[in-house]
N, C-alpha and C positions, 0 to 999 in steps of 0.2 A: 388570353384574358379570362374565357373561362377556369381555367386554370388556378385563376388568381398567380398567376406568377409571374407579377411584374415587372422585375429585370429582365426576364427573357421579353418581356412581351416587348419592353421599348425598344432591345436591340433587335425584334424583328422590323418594328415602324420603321428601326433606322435602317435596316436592309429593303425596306421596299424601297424606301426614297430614295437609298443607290440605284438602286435594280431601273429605276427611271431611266436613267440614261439609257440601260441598253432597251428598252421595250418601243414595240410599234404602236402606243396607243397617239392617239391624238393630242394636242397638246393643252386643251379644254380638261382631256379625261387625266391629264397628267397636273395638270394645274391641282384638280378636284382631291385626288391621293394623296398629292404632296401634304395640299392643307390639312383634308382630315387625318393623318398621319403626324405631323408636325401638333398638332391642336391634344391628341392623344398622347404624345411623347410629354408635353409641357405639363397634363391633368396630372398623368403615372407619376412625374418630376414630384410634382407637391404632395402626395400622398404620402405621410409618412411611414404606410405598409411597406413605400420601395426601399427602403435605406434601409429597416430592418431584415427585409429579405436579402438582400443586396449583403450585408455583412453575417448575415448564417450563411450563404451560398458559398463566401468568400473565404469562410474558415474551413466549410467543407472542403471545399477546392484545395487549399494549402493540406491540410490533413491527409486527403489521395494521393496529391502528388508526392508527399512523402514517402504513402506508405506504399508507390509504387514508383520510386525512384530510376531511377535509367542507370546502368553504371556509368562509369568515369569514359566521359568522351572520348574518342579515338583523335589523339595529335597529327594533325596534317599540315604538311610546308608544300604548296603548290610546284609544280615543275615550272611554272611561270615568273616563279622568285629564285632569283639568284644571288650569293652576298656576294661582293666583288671589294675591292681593295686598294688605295691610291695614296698616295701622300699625302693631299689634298683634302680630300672627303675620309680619310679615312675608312675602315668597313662600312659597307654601304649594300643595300637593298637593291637590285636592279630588274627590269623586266628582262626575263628572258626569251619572252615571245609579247606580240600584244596581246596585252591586257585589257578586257569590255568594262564596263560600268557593271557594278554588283557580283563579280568574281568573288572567291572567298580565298584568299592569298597564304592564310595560316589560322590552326588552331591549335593554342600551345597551352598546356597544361603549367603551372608556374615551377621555379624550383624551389623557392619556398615563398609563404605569402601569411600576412599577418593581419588579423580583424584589430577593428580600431576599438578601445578600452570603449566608448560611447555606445557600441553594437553589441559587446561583450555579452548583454542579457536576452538579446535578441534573436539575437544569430549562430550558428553553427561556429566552432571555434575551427574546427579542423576543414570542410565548406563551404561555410557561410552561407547557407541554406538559410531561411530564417525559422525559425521553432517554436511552432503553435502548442507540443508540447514538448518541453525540452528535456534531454538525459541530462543529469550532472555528474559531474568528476566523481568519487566516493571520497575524496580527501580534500578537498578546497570546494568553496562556493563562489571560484573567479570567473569560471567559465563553462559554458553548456553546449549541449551537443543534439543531432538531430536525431539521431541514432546511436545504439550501441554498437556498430560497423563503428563508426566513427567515433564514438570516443574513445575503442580499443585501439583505432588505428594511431589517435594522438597520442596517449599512454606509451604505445611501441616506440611510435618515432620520435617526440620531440616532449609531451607535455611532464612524462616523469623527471627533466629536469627542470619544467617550468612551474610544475605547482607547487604553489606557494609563494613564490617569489615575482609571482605578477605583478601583485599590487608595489612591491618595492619598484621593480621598474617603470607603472605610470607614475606613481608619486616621488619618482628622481626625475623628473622633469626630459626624460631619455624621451627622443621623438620616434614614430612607430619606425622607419629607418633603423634606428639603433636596436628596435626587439628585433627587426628583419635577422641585423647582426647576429645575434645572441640565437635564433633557429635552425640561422644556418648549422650553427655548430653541434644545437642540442640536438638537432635531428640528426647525424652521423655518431659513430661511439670515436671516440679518443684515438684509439688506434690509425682509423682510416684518415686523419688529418695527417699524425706523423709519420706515413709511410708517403702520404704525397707531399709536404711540405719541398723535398731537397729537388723538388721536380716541378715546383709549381711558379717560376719564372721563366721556365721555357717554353719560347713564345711559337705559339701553334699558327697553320694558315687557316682560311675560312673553312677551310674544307675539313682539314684537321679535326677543328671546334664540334663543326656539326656531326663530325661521326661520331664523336664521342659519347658514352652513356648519356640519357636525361639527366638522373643524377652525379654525375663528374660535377664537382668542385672546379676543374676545371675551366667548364664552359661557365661559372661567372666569375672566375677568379683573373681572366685576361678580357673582362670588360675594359671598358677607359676610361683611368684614375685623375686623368692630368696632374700626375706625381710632378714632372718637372715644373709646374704652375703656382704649388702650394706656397704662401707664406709659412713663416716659422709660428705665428698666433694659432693658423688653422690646422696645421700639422700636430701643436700641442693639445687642441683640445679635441683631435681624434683617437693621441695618446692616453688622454686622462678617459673617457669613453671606453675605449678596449681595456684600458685595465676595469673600469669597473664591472662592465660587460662578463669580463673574461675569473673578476672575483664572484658576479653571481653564478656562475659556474660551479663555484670552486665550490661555493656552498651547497651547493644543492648534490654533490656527491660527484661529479664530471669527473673528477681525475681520482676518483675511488678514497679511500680510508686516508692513506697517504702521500697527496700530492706531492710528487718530483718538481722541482722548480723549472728544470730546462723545461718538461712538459708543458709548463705552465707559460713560459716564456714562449714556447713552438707556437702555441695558440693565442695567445694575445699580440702574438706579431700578424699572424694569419686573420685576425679579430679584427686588428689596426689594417688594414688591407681590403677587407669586405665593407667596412664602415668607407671607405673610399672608393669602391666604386658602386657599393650601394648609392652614395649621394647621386650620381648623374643616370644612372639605372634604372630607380625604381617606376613602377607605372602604381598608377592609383586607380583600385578596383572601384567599380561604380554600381549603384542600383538605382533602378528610376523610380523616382518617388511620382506615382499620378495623383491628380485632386480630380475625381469625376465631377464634383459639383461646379467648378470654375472651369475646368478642363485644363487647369495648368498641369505642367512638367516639367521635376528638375531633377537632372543626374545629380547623386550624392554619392562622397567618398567615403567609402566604410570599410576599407585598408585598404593595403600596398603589397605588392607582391614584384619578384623578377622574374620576367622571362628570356631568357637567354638568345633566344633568336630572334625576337622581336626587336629585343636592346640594339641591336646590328643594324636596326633601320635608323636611317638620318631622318632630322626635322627638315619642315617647309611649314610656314606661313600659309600656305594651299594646299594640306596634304593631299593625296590623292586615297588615301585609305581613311575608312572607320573602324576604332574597334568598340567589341560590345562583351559584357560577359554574361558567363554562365556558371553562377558559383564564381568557384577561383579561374575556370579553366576561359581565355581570352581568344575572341574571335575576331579575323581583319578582312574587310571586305573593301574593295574598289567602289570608291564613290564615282570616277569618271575613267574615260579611257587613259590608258598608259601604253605609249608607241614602246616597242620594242628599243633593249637599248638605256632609257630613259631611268632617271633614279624611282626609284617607288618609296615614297616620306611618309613617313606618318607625321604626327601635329605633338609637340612635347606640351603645349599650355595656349599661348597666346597666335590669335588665328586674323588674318589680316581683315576679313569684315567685321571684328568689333574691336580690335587694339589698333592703335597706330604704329605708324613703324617705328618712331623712336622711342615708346613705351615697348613695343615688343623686342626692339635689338637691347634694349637696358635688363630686359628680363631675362633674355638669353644669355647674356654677359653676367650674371649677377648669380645663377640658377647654372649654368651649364659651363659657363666658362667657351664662349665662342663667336664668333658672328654670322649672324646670319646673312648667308648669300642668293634666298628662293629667288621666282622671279617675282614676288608680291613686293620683297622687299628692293631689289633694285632699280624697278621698274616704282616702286609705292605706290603700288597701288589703292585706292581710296577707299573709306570703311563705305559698309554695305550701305548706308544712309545717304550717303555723299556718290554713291555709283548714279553717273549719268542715266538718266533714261529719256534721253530728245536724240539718241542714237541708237545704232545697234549695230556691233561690231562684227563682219562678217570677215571669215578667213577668205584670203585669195589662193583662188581656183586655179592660177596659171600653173603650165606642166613642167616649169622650172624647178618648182617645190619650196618656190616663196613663202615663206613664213610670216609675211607680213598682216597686216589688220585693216580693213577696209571699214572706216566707220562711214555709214548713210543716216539721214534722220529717217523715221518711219513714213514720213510725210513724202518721199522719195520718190517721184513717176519715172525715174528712168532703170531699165530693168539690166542695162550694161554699164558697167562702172570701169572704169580703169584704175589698176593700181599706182600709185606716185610714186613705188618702192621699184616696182620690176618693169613698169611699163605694159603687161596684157593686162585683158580685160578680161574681170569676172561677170557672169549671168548670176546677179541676187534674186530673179523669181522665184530660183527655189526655198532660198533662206526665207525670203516672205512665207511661202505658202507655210513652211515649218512654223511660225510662228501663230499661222493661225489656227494650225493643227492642233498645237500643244494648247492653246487654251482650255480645249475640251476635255485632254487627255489629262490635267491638271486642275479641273475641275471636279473629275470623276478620280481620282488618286484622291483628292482628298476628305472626298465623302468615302472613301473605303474606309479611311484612316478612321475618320469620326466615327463609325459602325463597328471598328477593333479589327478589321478584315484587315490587320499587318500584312500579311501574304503578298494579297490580291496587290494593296498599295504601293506595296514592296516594287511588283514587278513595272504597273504603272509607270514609276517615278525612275525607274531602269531606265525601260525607253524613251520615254522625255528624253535625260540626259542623252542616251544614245545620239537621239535625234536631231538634238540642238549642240553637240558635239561636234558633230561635223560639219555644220555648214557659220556656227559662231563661234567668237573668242571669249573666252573670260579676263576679264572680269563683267561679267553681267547679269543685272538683277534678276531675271525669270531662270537664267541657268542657278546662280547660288543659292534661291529659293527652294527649285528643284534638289540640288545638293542635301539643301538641311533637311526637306522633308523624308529624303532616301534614308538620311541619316538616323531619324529618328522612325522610321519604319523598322530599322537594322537595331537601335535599342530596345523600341517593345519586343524583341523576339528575345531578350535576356532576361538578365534580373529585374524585375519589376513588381513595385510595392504600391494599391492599391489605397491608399489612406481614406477616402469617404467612399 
């Protein structure tokens, strides 16, 4: 406060008032902090000096970080992740040992990834950094860069056949999917499509895939099309797509002075092919938009991008993973445990505590072409609003290795329960005492969070889940609570955009 510099000064208020919990003062002298603390935090709030401080601090910030950028993340796929293969599930993500809560399972750099025409003036094209001051192209004013690293690097790889011809593909009503298309290609020269073309239906194993260079064509070229699925309508308008896709090409110099027709025809079958398994592939890169003044939070889509090993992973209605990004480059962390063995899903859209099941199996079907089999959906599980809370779902203890769910009210006095599934009896004292542990530890998780201490939160919200993992079942309200809050611990460590 001397200082006058009142964004820091609130988030120290807001760090004593964490710091509470762990301290030995009395609770008189705790009482007396919190208030004068809280009372100073609300004065600093209405002071219009803080907002102006608060947005010079905030452009500095962006500024530094730029001009002392980190290079391009190191791609890591855990030993813990295995693809595995069935007729059934198709390629599939599997634990190959257990799996904790907050693991980091993969982090994959995209094989191509496209900003959305909306972010175009904002954001890094090549990226997506956002650009306080931005490079431009020297020939087009479609698109801007955070650096000149990076708008040589788009230049080399992809954007010499894209500028100019941007604005023609938002304004053909082509959805980012279809520019996905159109990168894939511009980013390789001509040659290295027709030398693999006569090879690129031979159907590789998991193992095959993954060894493969990052950039093999390849490894998304044997994603999953559901070619034998297609109507003749939806098959036609992939065809009229690849041809146009494949004539902005034509123009912007792709197949040189004078295009060969067969050349032409090698790539727009290959065009028609990516636009098909682009549709079931793609992920939608996210940045968090925060409101300090309300304190809301909402992930926004600001492109689409493929990543090849991720794509491998099946959906569940309960995923057990998060992902967050950083830039383009996408990170998957364990939101709860995963027993060795067991599929590892991420979540494609719709999540069983706020869709229904029969909204969620119509979007799967409509979107993916599939049905969903998690165990949210067979079992239907109820949205997060509608989860009982005059129970509390304990796992049975017996050394059978009963799977079953032992629900008691909380109002419960008998400390030995018997299962109706197997017959032994579990000791729920310990599930109690867990519960009334974690009130604490989830009290203090989320004044970390309100103070920015993502980290600290971060690990908090670990062990909750850890804790309440094993002695309860999900679906349950104080565990899915816990879930979302790890979750969004694991997005503040990404992209995130500060608006007031």
């Amino acid at each position: 406060m001397a200082l006058k510099d009142y964004p820091h000064t609130i988030e120290a208020f807001k760090k004593c008032i964490s710091a509470m919990d762990d301290s030995a003062l009395t609770s008189d002298k705790k009482a007396k902090l919190n208030l004068d603390a809280m009372t100073m935090i609300k004065m600093l709030l209405q002071d219009p000096r803080t907002a102006k401080q608060a947005a010079k601090q905030e452009k500095q910030k962006i500024a530094l970080d730029q001009a002392t950028a980190l290079p391009a993340e190191k791609e890591y796929v855990s030993p813990l992740v295995r693809i595995d293969r069935n007729p059934q599930e198709g390629r599939f993500a599997r634990a190959a040992a257990d799996v904790k809560a907050g693991e980091e399972l993969l982090v994959e750099r995209p094989f191509v990834s496209v900003l959305l025409e909306k972010f175009a003036k904002s954001h890094c094209e090549n990226c997506f950094v956002r650009s306080v001051v931005p490079v431009a192209c020297p020939r087009c004013a479609d698109v801007i860069y955070c650096s000149e690293q990076c708008r040589d690097e788009a230049a080399k790889k992809y954007h010499k056949y894209e500028c100019g011809i941007v604005p023609i593909i938002w304004r053909s009503g082509a959805s980012i999917n279809n520019h996905i298309a159109l990168r894939i290609f511009a980013s390789k020269p001509l040659e290295y499509f027709l030398q693999l073309k006569p090879t690129i239906d031979k159907e590789l194993s998991p193992e095959e895939l993954l060894s493969l260079p990052k950039d093999d064509f390849r490894r998304v070229a044997q994603l999953e099309r559901h070619q034998d699925k297609r109507q003749a309508s939806n098959f036609f308008q992939h065809v009229l797509m690849a041809r146009f896709l494949t004539k902005c090409l034509q123009s912007s110099g792709y197949f040189g002075a004078e295009p060969q027709p067969e050349q032409v025809r090698a790539i727009c079958s290959l065009m028609l092919r990516s636009l098909q398994f682009i549709q079931f592939n793609t992920h939608e890169v996210a940045e968090l938009h925060k409101y300090s003044s309300t304190g809301r939070e909402k992930s926004i889509f600001i492109g689409g991008a493929i990543y090849p090993t991720l794509a491998l992973f099946n959906h569940s209605c309960d995923p057990g993973v998060v992902r967050y990004f950083r830039g383009t480059t996408i990170h998957i962390n364990s939101v709860r445990p995963i027993e060795a063995g067991l599929p590892i899903n991420e979540n494609y859209g719709p999540i069983y505590t706020q869709d229904k099941r029969e909204e969620r199996q119509a979007k799967m079907k409509e979107l993916y072409w599939f049905e969903c089999c998690c165990d949210a959906c067979i079992d239907n599980w109820p949205l997060f609003e509608d989860l009982p809370r005059d129970v509390i779902r304990f796992r049975c203890e017996a050394p059978n290795n009963c799977a079953a769910v032992i629900e008691v009210p909380p109002s419960c006095n008998d400390f030995i329960v018997k299962c109706v599934t197997c017959g032994e009896v579990t000791n729920i004292l310990k599930g109690l005492k867990v519960m009334q542990d974690t009130e604490m530890m989830t009290r203090t998780g989320k004044r970390l969070y309100e103070t920015g201490e993502y980290a600290k939160a971060l690990q908090k919200f670990i062990d909750l889940i850890r804790i309440m993992y094993d002695v309860l079942a999900p679906p349950f309200p104080d565990f899915c609570e816990s879930q979302q809050h790890l979750k969004d611990c694991f997005l503040n460590l990404g992209n995130v955009y500060n608006l007031d």
